[in-house]
C-alpha positions in Angstrom: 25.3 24.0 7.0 27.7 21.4 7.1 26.1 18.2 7.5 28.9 16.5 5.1 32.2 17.9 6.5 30.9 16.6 9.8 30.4 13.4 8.7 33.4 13.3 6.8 35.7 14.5 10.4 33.7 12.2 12.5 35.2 9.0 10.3 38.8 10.8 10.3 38.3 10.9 14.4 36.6 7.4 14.4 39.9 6.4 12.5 42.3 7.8 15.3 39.8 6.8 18.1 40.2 3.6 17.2 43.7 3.5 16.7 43.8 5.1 20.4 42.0 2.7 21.5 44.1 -0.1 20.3 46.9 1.3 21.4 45.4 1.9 25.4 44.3 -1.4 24.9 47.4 -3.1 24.6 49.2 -1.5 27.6 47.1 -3.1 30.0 49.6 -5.8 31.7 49.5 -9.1 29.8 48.5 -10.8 33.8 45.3 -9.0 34.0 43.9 -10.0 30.5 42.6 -13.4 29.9 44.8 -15.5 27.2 42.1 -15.3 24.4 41.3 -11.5 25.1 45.2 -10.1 24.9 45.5 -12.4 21.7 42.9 -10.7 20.1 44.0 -7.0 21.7 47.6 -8.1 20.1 45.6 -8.7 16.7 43.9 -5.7 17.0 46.3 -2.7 18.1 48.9 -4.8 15.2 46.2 -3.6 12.3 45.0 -0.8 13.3 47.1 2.3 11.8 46.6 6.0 12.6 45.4 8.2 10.0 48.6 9.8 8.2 46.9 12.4 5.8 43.8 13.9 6.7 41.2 15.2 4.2 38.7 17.3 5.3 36.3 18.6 2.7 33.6 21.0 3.6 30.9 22.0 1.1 29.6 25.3 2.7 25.5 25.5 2.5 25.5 22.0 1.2 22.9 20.0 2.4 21.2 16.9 0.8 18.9 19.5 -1.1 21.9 20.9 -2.8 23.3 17.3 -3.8 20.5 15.8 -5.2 20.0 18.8 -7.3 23.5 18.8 -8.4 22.8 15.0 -8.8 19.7 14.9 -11.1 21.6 17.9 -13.5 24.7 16.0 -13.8 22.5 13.4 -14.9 20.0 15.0 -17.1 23.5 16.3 -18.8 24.5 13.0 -19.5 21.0 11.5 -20.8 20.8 14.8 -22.6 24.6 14.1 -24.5 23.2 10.7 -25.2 20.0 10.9 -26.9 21.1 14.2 -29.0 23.4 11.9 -30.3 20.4 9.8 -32.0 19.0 11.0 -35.1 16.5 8.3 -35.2 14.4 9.4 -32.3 10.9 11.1 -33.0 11.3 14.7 -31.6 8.2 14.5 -30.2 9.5 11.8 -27.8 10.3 14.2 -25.6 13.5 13.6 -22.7 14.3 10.7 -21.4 15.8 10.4 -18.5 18.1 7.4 -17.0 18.7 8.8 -13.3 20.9 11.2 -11.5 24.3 10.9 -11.8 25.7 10.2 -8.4 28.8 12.4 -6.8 32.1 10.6 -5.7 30.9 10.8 -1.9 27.5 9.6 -2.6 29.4 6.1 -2.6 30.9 6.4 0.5 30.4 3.0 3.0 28.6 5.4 5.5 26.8 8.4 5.7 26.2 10.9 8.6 24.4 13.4 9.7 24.6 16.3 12.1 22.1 18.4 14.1 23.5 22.6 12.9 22.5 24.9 16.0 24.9 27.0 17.6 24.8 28.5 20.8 22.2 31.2 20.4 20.5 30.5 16.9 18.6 27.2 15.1 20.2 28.8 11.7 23.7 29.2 12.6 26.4 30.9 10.3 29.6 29.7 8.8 31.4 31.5 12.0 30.2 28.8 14.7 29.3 25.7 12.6 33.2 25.7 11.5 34.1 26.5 14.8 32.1 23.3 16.1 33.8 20.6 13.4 37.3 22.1 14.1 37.1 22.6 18.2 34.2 20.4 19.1 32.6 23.6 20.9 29.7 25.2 20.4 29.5 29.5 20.0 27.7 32.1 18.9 26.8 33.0 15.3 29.7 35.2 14.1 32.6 34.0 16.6 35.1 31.9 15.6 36.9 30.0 18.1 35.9 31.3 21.3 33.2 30.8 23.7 30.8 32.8 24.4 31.9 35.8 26.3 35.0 36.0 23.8 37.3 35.4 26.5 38.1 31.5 26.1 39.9 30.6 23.2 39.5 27.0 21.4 42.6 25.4 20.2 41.8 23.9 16.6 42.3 20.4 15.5 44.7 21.8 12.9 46.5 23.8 15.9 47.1 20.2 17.6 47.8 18.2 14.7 51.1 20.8 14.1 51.7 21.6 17.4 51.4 17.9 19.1 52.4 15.4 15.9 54.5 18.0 13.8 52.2 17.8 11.0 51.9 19.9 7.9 48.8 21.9 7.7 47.1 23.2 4.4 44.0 25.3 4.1 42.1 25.8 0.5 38.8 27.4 0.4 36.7 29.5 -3.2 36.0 32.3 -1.3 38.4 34.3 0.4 41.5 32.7 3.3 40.3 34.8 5.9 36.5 34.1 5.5 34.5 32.4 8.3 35.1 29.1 7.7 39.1 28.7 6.7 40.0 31.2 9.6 38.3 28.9 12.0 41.4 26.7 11.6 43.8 29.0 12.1 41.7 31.9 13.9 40.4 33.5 17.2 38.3 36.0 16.8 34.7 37.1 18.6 33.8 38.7 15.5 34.0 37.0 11.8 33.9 40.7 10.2 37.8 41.5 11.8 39.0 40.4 8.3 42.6 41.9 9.2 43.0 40.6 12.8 42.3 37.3 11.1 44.6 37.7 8.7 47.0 38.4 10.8 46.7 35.1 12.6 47.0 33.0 9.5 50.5 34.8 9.2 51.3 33.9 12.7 49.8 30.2 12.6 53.1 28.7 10.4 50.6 26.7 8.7 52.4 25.5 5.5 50.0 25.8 2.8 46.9 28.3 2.0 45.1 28.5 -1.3 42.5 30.0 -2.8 40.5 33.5 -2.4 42.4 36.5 -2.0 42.6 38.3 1.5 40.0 40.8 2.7 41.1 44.2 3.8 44.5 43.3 3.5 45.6 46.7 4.3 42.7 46.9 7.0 39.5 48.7 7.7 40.7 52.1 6.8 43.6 51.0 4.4 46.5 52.2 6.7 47.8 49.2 8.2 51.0 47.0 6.5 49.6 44.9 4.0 49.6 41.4 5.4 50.8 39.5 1.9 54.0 41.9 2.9 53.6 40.8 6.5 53.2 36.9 4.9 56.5 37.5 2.8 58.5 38.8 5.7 57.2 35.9 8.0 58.3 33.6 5.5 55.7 32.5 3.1 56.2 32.4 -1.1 53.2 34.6 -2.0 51.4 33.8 -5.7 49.5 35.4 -7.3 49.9 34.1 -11.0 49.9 30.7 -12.3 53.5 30.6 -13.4 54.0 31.9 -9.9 51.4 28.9 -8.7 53.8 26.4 -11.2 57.0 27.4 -9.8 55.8 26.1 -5.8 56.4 23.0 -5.2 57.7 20.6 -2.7 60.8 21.8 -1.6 58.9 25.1 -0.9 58.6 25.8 3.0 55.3 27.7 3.1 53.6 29.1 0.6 50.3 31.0 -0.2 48.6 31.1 -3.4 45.8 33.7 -4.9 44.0 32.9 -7.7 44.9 34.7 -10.9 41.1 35.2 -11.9 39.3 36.3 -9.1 35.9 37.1 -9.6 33.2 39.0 -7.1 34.3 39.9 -3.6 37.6 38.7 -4.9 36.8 34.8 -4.7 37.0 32.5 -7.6 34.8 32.3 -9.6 31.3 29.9 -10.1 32.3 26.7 -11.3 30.1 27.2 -13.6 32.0 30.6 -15.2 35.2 28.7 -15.1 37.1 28.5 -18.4 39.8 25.3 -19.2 42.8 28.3 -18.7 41.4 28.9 -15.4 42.4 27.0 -11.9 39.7 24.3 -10.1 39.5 24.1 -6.6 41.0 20.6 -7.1 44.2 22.2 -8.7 44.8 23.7 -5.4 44.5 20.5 -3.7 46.6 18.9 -5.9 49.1 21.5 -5.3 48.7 21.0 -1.6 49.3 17.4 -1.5 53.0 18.3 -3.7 53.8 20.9 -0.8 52.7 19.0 2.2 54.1 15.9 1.1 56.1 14.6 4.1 56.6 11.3 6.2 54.8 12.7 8.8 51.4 13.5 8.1 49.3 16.2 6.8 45.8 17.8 7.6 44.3 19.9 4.6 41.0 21.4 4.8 39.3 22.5 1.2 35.9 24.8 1.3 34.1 24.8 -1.2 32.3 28.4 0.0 30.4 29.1 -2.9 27.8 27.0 -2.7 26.2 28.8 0.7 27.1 32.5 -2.0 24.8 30.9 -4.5 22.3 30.1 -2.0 22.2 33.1 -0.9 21.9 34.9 -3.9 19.0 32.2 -4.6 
């Protein structure tokens, strides 16, 4: 399910692993290192820098099938923009095609890949595979970080990173904040489906930034609890729900969390492909991130792009 966030956090963790290593390195006393090996520990812990903002981008239900597809029909686009533009051509020539059109990460240095079970299923959910990439522990389908009798709760990397280095933390996903996959940053839960306790925590976490889908059951199961974007107000947060309201959050804005205007079904944005030019991108939320996380600390942000596993399930 997410073969390419995993890849993606294992070179943001082989960045700090090295950078640990570096630095454990050159604490060793000078006397029990031979002169050539502490020159070249010197060398190495001196260029070796820790990560200081974090990306992780997780394209939920994207596998290699979905980015070659979305590779060859970028690409037929582009051939087919091109040869309308020649009147010459016999009609009858039929389409001719130049190759796919490869995707920003498809030009990475290094690739990975990822075996997806989860602790009691081959075809795990959203619940447990997010769970895995931001714990490191393996649950059942459904739970989000905790183990397998619900009992044992998994801190999350985002947890640590605020917690331990005093970094900010964002969260961005399509679909909505307190789905699967962004609560299992924030989240502890033995069921994915308690929408409002999960809600809850994302007040409580004093993360500094969430974007994206609007909350589910924001008012609870049976509609009678306080609504949490009151509870998010009163806890701190600048709640938006417009795009002047989106334009007006900025830097000097503590925390902040910010609906999309034009929510479409199951009150997630909408397709890419239904967007209009008035309406927000999933990259105008992380562009908004990096002005209100913008620190001299560091930052973690997380982005989802959920729709993709919607569309394959509708498929």
């Amino acid at each position: 399910m997410k073969k390419i966030a995993t890849a993606l956090l294992s070179c943001a963790l082989a960045a700090a692993t090295l950078a640990g290593c570096a630095a454990n390195a050159a604490q060793v006393p000078q006397e029990s290192q031979e002169p050539h090996t502490a020159a070249l520990t010197a060398t190495a812990a001196a260029s070796v820098k820790s990560p200081k903002y974090v990306f992780l981008f997780i394209g939920d239900g994207m596998s290699y099938p979905q980015i070659q597809s979305t590779s060859d029909y970028l690409g037929a686009l582009k051939d087919a923009d091109y040869w309308q533009a020649q009147p010459s051509l016999d009609d009858n020539q039929g389409a001719i095609l130049d190759g796919p059109e490869y995707l920003n990460f498809m030009n990475f240095e290094a690739a990975g890949s990822a075996v997806t079970y989860d602790s009691n299923s081959f075809a795990p959910d959203s619940a447990s595979t997010a769970t895995s990439i931001s714990t490191g522990h393996k649950t059942y389908s459904g739970s989000i970080n905790v183990d397998e009798t619900g009992t044992i709760e998994y801190e999350t990397i985002a947890e640590q990173l605020k917690a331990q280095k005093g970094w900010e933390i964002g969260v961005i996903t399509s679909v909505n904040l307190n789905h699967a996959t962004p609560a299992a940053f924030y989240a502890h839960q033995a069921s994915r489906s308690s929408y409002y306790e999960i809600g809850l925590e994302l007040v409580e976490s004093g993360f500094d930034y969430f974007a994206g889908g609007g909350l589910l059951k924001p008012t609870g199961s049976s509609g009678d609890q306080t609504d949490l974007y009151e509870l998010a107000q009163e806890a701190g947060y600048t709640v938006a729900k417009t795009h002047a309201e989106a334009d007006a959050i900025g830097t000097n804005t503590e925390k902040a969390i910010i609906i999309d205007e034009d929510l479409a079904d199951s009150d997630a944005m909408a397709y890419e492909l239904d967007r209009t030019d008035d309406m927000w991108a999933l990259a105008d939320y992380v562009a908004k991130g990096i002005e209100v996380l913008d620190n001299d600390t560091g930052f973690f942000m997380m982005c989802e792009g959920g729709k993709i596993d919607w569309a394959c399930h509708a498929n």
